[in-house]
Backbone as JSON Lines, residues from 0, in Angstrom:
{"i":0,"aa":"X","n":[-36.31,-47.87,3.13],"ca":[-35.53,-46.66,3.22],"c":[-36.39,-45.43,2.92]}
{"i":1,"aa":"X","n":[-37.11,-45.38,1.75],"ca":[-37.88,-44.0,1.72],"c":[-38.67,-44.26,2.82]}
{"i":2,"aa":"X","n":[-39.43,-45.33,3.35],"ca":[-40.84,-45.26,4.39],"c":[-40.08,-44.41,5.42]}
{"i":3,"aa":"X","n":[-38.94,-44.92,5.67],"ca":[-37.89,-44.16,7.02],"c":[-37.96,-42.63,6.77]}
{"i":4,"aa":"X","n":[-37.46,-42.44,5.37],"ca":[-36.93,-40.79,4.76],"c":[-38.65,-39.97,5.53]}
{"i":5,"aa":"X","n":[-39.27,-41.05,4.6],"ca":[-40.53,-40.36,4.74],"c":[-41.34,-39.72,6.35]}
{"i":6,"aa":"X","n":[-41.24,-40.8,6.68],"ca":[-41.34,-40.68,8.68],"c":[-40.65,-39.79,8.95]}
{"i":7,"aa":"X","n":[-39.76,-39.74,8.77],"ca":[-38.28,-38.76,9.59],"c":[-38.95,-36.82,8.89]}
{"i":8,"aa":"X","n":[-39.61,-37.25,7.85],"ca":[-39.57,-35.99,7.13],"c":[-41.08,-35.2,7.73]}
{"i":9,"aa":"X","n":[-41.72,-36.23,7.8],"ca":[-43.05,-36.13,8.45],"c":[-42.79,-35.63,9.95]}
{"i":10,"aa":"X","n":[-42.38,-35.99,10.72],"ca":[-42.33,-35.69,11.87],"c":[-41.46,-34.42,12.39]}
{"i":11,"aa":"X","n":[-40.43,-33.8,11.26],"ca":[-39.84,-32.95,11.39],"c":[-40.81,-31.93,11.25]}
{"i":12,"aa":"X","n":[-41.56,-31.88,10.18],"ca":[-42.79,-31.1,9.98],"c":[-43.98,-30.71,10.92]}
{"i":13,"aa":"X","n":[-44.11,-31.66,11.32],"ca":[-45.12,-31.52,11.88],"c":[-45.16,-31.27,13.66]}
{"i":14,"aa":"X","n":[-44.25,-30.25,14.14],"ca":[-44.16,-29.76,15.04],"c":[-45.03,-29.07,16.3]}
{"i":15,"aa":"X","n":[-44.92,-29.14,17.74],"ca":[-46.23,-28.76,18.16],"c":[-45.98,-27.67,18.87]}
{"i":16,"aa":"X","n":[-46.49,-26.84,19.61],"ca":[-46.04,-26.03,20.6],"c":[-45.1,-26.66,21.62]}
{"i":17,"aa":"X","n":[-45.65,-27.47,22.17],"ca":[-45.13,-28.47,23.49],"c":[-43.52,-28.76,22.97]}
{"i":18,"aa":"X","n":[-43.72,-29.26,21.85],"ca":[-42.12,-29.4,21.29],"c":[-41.23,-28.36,21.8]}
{"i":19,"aa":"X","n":[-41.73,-27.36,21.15],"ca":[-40.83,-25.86,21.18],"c":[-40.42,-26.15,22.85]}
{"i":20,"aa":"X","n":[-41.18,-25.84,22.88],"ca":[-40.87,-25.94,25.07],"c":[-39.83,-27.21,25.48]}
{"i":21,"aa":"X","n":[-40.02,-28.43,25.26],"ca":[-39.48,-29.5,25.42],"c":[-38.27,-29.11,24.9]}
{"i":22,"aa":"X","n":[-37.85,-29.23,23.59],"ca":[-36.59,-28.81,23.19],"c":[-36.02,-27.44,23.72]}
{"i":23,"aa":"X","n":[-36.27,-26.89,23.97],"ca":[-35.39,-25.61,24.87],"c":[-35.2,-25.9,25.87]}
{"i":24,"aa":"X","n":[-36.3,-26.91,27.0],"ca":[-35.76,-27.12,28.27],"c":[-34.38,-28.17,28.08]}
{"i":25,"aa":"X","n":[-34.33,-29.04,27.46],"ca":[-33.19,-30.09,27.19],"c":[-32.22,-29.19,26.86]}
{"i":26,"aa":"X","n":[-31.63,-28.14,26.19],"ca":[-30.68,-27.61,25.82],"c":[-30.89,-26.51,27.04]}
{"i":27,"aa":"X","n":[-31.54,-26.02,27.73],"ca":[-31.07,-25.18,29.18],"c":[-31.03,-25.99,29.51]}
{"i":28,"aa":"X","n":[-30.96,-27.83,30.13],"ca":[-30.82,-28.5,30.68],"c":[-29.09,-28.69,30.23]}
{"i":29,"aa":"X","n":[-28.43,-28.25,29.49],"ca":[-26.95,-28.92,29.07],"c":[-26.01,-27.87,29.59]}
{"i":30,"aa":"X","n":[-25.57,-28.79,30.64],"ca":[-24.02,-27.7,31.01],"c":[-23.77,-27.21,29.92]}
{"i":31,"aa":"X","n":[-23.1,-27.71,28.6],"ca":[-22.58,-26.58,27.5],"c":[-23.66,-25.89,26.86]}
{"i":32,"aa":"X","n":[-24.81,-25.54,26.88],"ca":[-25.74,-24.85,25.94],"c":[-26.05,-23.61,26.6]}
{"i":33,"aa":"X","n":[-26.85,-23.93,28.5],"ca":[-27.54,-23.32,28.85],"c":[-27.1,-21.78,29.17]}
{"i":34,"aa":"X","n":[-25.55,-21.71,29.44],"ca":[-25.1,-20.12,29.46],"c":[-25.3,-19.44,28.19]}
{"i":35,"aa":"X","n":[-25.49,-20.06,27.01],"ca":[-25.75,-19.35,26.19],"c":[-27.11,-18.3,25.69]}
{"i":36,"aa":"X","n":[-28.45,-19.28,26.88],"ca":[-29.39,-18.57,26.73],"c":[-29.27,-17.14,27.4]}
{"i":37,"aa":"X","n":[-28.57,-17.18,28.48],"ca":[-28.4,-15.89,29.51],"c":[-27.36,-14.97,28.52]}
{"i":38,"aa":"X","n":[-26.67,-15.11,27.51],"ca":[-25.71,-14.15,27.06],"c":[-25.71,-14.22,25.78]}
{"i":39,"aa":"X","n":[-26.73,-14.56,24.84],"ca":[-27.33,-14.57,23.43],"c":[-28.44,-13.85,23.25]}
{"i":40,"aa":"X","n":[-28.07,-12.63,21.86],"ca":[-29.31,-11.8,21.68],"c":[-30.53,-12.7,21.43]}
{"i":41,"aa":"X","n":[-30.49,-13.34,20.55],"ca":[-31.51,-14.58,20.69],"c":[-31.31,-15.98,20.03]}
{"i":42,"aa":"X","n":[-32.35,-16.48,19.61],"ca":[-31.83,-17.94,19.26],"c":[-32.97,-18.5,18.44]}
{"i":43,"aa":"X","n":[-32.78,-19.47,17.77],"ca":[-33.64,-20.45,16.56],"c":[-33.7,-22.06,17.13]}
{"i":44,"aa":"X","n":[-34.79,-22.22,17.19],"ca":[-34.93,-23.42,17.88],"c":[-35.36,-24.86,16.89]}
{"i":45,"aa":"X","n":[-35.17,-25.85,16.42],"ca":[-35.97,-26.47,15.58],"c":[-35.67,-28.02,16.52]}
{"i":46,"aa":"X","n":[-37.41,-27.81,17.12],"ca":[-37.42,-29.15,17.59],"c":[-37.45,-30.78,17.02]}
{"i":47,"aa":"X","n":[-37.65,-30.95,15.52],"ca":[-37.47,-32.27,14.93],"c":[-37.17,-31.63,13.47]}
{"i":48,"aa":"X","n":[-35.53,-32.18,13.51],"ca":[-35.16,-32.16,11.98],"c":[-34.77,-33.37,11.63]}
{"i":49,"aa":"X","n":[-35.75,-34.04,10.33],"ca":[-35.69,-35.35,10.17],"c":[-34.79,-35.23,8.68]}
{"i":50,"aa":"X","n":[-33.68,-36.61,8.88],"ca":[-32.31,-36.59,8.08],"c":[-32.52,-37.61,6.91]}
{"i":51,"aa":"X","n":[-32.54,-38.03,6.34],"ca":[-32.57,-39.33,5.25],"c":[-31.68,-39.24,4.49]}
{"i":52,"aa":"X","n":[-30.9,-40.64,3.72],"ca":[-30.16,-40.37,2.29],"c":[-29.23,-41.58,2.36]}
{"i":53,"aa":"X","n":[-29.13,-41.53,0.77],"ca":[-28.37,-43.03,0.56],"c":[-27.84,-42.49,-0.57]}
{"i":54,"aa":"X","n":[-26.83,-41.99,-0.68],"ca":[-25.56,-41.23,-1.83],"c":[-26.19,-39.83,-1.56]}
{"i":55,"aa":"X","n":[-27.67,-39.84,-2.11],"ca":[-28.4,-38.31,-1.79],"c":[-28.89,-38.29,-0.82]}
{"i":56,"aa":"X","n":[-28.92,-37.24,0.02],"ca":[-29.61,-36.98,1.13],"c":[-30.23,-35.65,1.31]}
{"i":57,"aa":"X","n":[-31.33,-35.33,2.46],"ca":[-31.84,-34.23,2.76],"c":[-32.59,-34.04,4.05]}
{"i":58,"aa":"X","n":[-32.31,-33.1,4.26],"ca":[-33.2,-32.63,5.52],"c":[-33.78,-32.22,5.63]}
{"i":59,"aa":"X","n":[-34.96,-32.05,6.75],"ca":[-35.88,-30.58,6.7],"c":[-36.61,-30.42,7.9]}
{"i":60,"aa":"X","n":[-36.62,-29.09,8.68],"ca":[-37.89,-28.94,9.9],"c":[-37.67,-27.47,10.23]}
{"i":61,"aa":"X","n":[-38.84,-27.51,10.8],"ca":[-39.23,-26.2,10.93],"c":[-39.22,-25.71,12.68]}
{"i":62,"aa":"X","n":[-38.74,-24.39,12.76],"ca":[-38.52,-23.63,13.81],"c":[-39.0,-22.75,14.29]}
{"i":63,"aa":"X","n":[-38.71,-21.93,15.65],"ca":[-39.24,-21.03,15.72],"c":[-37.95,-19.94,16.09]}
{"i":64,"aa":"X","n":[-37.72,-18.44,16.25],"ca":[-36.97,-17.6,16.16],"c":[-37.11,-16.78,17.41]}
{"i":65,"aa":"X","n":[-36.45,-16.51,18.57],"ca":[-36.69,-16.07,19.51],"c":[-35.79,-14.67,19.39]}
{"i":66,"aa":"X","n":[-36.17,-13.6,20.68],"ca":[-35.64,-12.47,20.29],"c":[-35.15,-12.06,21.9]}
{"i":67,"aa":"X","n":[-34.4,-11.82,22.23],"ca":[-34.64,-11.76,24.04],"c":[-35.23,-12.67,24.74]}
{"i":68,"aa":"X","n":[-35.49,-13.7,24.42],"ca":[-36.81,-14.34,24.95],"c":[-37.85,-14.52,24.27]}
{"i":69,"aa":"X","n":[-38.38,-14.13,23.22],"ca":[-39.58,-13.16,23.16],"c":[-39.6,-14.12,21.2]}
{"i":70,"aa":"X","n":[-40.83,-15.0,21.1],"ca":[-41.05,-15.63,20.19],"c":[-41.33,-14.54,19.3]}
{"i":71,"aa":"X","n":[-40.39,-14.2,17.96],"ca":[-40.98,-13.25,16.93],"c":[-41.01,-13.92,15.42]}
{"i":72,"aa":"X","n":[-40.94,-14.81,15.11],"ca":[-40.9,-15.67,13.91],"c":[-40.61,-17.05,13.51]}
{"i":73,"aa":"X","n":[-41.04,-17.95,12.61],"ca":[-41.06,-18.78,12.35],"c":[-39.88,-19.05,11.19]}
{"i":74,"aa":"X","n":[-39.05,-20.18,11.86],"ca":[-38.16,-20.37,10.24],"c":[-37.94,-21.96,9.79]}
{"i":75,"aa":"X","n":[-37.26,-22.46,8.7],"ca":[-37.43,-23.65,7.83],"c":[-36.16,-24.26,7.88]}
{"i":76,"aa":"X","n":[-35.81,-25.23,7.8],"ca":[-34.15,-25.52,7.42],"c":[-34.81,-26.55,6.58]}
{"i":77,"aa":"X","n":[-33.7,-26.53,5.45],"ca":[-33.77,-27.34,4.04],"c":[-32.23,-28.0,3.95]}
{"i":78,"aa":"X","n":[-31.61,-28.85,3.81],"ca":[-30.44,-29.49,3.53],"c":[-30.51,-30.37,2.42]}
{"i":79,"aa":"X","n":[-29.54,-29.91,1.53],"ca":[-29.2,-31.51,0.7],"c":[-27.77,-31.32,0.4]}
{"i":80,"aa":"X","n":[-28.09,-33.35,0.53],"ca":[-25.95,-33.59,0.71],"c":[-25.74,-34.43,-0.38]}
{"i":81,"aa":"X","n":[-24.61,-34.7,-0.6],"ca":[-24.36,-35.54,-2.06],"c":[-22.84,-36.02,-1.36]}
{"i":82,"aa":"X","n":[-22.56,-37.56,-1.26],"ca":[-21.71,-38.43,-0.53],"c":[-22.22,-39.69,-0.23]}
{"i":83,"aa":"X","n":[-21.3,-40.46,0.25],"ca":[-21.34,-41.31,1.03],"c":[-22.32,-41.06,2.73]}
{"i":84,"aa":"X","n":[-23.4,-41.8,2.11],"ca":[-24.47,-41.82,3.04],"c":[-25.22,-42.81,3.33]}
{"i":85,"aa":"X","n":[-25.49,-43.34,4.15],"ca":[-26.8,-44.39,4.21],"c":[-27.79,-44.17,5.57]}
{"i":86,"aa":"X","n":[-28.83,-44.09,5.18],"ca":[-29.51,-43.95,7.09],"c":[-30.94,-43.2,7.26]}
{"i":87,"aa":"X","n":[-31.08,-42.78,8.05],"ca":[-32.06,-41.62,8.3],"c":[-32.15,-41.41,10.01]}
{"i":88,"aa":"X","n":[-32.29,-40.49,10.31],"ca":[-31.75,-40.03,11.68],"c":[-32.65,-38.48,11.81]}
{"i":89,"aa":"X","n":[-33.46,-38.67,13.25],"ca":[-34.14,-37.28,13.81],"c":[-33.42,-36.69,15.27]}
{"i":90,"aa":"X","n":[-33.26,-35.05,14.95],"ca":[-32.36,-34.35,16.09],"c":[-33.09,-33.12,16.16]}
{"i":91,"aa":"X","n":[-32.43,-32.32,17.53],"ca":[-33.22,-31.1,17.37],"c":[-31.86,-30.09,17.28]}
{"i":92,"aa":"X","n":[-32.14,-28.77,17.25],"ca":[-30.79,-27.99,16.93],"c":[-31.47,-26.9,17.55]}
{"i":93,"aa":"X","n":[-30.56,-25.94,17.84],"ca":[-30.62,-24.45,18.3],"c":[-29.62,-23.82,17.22]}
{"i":94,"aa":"X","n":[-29.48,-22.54,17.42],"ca":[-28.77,-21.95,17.07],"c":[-28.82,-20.54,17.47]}
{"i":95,"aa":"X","n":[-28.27,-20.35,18.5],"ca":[-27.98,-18.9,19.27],"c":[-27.3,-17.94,18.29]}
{"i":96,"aa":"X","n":[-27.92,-16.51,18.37],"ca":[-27.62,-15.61,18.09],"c":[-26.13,-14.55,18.73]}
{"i":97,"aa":"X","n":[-24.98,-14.08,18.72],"ca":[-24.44,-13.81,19.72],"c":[-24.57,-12.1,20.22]}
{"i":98,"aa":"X","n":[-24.98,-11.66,19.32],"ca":[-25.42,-10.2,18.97],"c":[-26.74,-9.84,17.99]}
{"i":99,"aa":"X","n":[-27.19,-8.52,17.95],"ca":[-28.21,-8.12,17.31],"c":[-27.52,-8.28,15.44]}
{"i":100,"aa":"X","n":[-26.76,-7.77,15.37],"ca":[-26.02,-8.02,13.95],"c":[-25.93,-9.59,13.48]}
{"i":101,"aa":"X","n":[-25.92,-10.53,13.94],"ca":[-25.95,-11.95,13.91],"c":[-27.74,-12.5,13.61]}
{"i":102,"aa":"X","n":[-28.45,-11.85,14.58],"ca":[-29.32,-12.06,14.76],"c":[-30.11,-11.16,13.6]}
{"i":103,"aa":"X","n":[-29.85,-9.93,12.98],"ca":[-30.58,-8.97,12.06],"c":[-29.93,-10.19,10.58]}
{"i":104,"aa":"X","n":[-29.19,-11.03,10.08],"ca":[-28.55,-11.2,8.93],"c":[-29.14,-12.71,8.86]}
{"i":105,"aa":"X","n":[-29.58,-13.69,10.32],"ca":[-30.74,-14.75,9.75],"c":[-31.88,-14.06,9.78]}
{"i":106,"aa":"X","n":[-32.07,-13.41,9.99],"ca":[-33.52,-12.78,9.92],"c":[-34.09,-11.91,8.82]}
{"i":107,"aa":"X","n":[-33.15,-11.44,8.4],"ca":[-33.06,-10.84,6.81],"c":[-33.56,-11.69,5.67]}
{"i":108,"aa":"X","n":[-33.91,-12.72,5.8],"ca":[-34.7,-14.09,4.61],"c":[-34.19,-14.96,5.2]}
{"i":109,"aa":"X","n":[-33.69,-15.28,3.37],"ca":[-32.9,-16.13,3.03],"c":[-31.53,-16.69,3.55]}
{"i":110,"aa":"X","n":[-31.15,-17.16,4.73],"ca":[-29.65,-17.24,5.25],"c":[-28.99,-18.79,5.1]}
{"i":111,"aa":"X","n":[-28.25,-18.85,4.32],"ca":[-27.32,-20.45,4.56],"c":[-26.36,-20.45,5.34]}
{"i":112,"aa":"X","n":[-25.9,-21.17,6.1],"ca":[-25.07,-21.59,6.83],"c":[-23.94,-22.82,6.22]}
{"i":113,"aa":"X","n":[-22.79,-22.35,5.86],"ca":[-21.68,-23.42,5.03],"c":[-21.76,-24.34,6.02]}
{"i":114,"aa":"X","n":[-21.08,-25.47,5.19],"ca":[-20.7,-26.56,5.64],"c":[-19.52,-27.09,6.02]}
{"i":115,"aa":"X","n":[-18.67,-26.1,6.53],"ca":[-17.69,-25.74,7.5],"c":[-18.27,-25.63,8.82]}
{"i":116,"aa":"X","n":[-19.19,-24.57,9.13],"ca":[-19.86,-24.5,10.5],"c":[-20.06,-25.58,11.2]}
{"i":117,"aa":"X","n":[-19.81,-25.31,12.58],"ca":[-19.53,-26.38,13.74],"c":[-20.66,-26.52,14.28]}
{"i":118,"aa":"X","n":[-21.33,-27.94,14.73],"ca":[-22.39,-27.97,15.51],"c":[-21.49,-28.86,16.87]}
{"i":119,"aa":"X","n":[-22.08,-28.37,17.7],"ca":[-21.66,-29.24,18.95],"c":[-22.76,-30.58,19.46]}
{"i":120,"aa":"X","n":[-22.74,-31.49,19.81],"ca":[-23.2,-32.61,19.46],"c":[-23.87,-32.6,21.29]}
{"i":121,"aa":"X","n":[-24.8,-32.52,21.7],"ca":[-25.34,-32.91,22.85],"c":[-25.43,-34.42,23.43]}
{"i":122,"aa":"X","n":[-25.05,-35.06,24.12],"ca":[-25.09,-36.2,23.71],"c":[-25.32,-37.14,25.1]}
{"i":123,"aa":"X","n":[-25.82,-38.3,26.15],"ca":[-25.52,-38.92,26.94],"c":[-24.06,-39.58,26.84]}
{"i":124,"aa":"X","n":[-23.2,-39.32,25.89],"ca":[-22.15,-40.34,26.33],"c":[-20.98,-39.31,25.33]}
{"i":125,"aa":"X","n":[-19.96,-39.17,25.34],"ca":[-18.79,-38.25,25.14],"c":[-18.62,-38.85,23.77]}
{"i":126,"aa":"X","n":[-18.99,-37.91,22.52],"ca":[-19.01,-38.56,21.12],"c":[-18.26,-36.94,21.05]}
{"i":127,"aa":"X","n":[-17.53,-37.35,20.04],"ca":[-16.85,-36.03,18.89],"c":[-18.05,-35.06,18.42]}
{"i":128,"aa":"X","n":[-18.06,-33.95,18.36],"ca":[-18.52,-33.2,17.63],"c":[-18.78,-33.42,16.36]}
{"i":129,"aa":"X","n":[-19.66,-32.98,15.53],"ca":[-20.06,-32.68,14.0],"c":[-20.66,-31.9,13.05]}
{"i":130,"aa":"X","n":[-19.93,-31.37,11.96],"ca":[-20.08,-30.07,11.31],"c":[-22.37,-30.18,11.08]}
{"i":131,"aa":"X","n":[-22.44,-28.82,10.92],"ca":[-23.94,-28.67,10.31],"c":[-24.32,-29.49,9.64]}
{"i":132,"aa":"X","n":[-23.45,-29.98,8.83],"ca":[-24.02,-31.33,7.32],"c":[-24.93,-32.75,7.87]}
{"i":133,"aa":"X","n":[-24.64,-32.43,9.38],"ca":[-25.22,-33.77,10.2],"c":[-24.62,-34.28,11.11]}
{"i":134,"aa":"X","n":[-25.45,-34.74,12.28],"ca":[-24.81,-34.81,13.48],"c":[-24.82,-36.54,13.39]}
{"i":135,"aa":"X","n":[-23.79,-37.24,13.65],"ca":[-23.92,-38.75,13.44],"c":[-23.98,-39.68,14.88]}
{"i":136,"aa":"X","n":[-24.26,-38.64,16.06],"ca":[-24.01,-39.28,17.39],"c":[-25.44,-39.91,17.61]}
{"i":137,"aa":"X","n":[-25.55,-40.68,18.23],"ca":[-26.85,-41.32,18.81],"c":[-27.53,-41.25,20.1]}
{"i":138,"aa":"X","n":[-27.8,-40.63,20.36],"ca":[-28.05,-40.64,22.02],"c":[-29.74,-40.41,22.38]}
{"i":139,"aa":"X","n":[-30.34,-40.46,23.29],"ca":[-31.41,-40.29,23.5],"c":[-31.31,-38.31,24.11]}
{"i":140,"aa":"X","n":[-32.2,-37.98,23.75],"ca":[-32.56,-36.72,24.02],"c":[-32.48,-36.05,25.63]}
{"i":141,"aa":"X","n":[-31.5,-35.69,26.35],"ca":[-31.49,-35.52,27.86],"c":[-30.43,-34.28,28.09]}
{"i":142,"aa":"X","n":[-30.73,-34.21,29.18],"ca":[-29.48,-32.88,29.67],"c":[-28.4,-33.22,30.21]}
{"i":143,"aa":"X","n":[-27.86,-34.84,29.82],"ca":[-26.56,-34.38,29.78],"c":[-25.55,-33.52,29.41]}
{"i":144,"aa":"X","n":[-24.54,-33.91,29.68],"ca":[-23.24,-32.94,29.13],"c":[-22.87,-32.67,27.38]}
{"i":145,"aa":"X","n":[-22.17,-32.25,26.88],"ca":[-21.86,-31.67,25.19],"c":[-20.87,-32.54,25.01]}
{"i":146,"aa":"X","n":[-20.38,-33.39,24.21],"ca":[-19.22,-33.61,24.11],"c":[-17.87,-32.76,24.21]}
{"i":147,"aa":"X","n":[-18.16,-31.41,23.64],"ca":[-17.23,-30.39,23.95],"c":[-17.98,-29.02,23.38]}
{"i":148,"aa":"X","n":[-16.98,-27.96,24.43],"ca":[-17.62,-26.64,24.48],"c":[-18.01,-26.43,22.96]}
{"i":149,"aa":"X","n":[-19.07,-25.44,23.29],"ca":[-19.87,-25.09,21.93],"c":[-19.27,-23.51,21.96]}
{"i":150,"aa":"X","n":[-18.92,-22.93,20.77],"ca":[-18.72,-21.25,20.79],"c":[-19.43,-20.68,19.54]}
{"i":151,"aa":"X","n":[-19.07,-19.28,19.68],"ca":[-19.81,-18.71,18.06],"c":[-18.87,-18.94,17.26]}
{"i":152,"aa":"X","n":[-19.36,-18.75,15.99],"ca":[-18.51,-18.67,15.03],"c":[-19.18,-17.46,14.29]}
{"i":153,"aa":"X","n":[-18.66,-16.68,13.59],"ca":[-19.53,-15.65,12.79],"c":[-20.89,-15.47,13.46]}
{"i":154,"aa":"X","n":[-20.72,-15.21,14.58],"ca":[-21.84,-14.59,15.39],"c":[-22.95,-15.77,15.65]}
{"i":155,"aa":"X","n":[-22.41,-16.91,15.36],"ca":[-23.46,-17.72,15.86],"c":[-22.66,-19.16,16.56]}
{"i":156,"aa":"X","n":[-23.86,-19.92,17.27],"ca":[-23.17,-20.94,17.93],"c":[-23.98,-22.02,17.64]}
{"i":157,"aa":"X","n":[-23.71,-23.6,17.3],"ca":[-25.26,-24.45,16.89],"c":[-24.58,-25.42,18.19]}
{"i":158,"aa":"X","n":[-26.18,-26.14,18.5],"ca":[-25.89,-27.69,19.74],"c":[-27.05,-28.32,18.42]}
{"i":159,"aa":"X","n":[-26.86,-29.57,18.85],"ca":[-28.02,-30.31,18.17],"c":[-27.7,-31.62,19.3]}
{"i":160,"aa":"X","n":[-28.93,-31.87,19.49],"ca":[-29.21,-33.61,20.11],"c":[-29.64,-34.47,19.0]}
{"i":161,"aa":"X","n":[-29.16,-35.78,19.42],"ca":[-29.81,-36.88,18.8],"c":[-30.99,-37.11,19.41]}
{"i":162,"aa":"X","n":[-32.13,-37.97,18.42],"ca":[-33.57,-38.07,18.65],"c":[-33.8,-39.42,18.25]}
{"i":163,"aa":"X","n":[-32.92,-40.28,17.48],"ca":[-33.06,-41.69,17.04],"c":[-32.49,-41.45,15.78]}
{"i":164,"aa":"X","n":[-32.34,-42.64,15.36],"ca":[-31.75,-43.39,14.09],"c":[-30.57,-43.5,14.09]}
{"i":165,"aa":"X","n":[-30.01,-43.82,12.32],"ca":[-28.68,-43.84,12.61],"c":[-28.45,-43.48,11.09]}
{"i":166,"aa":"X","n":[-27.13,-43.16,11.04],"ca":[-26.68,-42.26,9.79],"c":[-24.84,-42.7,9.78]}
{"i":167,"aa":"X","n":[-25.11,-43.27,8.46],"ca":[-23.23,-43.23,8.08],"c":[-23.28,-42.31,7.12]}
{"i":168,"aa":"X","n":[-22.19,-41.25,7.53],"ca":[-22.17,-40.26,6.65],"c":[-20.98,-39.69,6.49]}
{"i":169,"aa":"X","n":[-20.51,-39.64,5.2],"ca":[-19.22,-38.76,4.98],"c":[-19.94,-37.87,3.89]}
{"i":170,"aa":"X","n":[-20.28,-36.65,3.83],"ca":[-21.26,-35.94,2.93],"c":[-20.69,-34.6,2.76]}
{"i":171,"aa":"X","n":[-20.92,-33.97,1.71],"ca":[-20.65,-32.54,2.01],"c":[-21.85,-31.21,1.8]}
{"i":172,"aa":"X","n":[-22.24,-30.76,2.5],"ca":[-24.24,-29.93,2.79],"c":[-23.66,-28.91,3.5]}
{"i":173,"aa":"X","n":[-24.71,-28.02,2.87],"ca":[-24.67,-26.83,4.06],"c":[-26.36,-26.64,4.51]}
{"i":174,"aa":"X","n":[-26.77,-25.64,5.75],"ca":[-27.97,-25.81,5.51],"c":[-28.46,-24.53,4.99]}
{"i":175,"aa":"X","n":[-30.2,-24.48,4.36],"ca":[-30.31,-23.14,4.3],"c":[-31.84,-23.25,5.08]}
{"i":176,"aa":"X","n":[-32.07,-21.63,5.37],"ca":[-32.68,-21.23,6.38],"c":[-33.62,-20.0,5.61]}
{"i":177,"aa":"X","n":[-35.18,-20.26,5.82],"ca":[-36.05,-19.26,5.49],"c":[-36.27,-18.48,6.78]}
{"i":178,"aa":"X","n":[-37.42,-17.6,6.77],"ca":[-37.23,-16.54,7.96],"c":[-39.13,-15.66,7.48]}
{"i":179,"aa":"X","n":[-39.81,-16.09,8.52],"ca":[-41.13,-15.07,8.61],"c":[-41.87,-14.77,9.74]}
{"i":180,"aa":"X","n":[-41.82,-13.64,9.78],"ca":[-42.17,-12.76,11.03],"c":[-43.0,-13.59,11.71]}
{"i":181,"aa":"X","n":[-43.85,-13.21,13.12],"ca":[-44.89,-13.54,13.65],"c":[-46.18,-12.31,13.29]}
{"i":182,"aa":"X","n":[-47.06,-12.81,13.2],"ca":[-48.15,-12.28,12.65],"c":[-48.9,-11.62,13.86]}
């Protein structure tokens, strides 16, 4: 179980350019994601966020922050859950901006996102949706369809795909989110 935590944590980290690219084409590849690139001030991309936990859990990977298009910063997601958990599981996530005000308040640092917030679940095969705390669907990484429409909520909207593993989880997490310019 940690060798898993550990892998999953490793690989979230260690991100490449090519990633960044790969994961954005799969989510413009998704009937429910891709209108959002055409009508979102911008968006946060994190191509491998690796999941682990067995009562405790945590997450972590790193992103990049787009602005119009236009790569302007690097950001972190950190999670820890406390529940009923067992597993370890890697996904990628977006998170569209829907306005400049949405987009100025993750970008301001420090931003968490509760654990109420809705992620929409990308998926090859029609699975339920699941809040930010963790997405529990399994699917291989492709442009199929969403299980169901994705919208904003407080100015933002999340998709996440599955990337492997597997995760039983009834948990309660929110995530939090660092934020640093491009140099």
């Amino acid at each position: 179980m940690l060798m898993l935590a550990g892998m999953l944590l490793f690989a979230a980290v260690t991100a490449h350019a090519d990633e960044y690219d790969d994961a954005i084409a799969v989510f413009k590849g998704s009937d429910r994601s891709a209108s959002f690139f055409d009508k979102s001030y911008g968006y946060a991309v994190f191509p491998t966020i690796g999941k682990a936990g067995l009562v405790v859990g945590g997450a972590h990977g790193t992103g990049r922050v787009y602005e119009k298009g236009k790569y302007v910063g690097d950001t972190s997601l950190t999670q820890v859950s406390i529940g009923f958990q067992a597993g370890g599981q890697a996904f990628s996530e977006i998170i569209f901006f829907e306005n400049k005000a949405a987009f100025d308040i993750f970008t301001a640092g420090n931003f968490e996102m509760a654990a109420t917030a809705q992620a929409t679940a990308i998926t090859a095969q029609a699975t339920a949706s699941a809040g930010s705390t963790g997405t529990s669907a399994t699917a291989s990484a492709n442009k199929d369809e969403a299980a169901t429409a994705g919208g904003y909520y407080k100015g933002m909207a999340v998709f996440t795909v599955a990337k492997g593993g597997l995760m039983y989880e009834a948990s309660i997490a929110g995530q939090k989110f660092s934020y640093k310019p491009a140099k």
